[in-house]
C-alpha positions in Angstrom: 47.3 -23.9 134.4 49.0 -26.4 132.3 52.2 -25.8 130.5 52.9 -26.8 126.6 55.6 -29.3 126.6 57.7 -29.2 123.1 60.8 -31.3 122.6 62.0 -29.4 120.2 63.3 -26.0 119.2 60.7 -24.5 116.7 62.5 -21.1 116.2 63.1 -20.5 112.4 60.8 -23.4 111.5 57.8 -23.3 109.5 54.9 -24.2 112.1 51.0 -25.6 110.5 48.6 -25.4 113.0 45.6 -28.4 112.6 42.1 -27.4 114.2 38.6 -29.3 114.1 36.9 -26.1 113.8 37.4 -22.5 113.2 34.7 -20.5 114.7 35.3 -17.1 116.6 39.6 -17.6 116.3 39.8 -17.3 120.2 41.3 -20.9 120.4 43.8 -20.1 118.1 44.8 -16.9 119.0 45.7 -18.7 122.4 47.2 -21.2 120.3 49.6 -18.9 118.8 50.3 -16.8 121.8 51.3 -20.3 122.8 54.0 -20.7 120.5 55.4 -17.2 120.3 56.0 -18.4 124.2 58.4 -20.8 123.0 60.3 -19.8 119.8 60.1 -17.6 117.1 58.7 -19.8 114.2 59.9 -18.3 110.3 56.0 -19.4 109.0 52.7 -20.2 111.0 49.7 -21.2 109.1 46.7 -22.4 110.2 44.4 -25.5 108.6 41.1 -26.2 109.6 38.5 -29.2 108.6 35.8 -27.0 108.9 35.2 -22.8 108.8 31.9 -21.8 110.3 32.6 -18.3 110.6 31.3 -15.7 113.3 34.8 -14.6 113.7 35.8 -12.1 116.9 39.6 -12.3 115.6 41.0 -11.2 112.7 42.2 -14.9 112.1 41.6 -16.8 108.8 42.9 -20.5 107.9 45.4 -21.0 105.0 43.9 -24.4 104.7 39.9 -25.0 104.7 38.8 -28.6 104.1 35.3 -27.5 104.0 33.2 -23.9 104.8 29.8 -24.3 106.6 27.9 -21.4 107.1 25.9 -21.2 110.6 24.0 -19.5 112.6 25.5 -18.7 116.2 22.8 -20.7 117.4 23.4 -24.0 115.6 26.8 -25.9 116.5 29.1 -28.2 114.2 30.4 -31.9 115.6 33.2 -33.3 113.7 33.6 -37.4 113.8 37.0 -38.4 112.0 36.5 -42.2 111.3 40.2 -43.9 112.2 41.8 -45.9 108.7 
């Protein structure tokens, strides 16, 4: 298992999470199990590019760049073109 190296203390701190896609929340709940490892953060909030939906997780984002409604059978792929 790989560890999460942070170099620096990120109790108290207000923490945004980034993700590609949001899709059942299992990702970021490890994500934020993740952090609670390390510190006690005073905010987390979560921002995504894209919300398909199909959520297992009571999880939403605080930030949505753009919903997509799918079918579980149909996948997203996200390219970012580099400025």
């Amino acid at each position: 298992m790989k560890g999460t190296d942070i170099l620096f203390d990120i109790s108290g701190k207000d923490v945004i999470l980034v993700d590609d896609v949001l899709y059942t929340g299992r990702t970021i709940r490890a994500a934020l199990d993740g952090l609670i490892d390390i510190g006690r953060p005073k905010t987390i909030q979560l921002a995504v590019l894209v919300d398909r939906g199909h959520r297992q997780l009571p999880i939403k984002a605080d930030f949505v760049g753009k919903n997509v409604p799918t079918s579980s059978e149909e996948s997203i792929r996200v390219h970012i073109k580099e400025s």
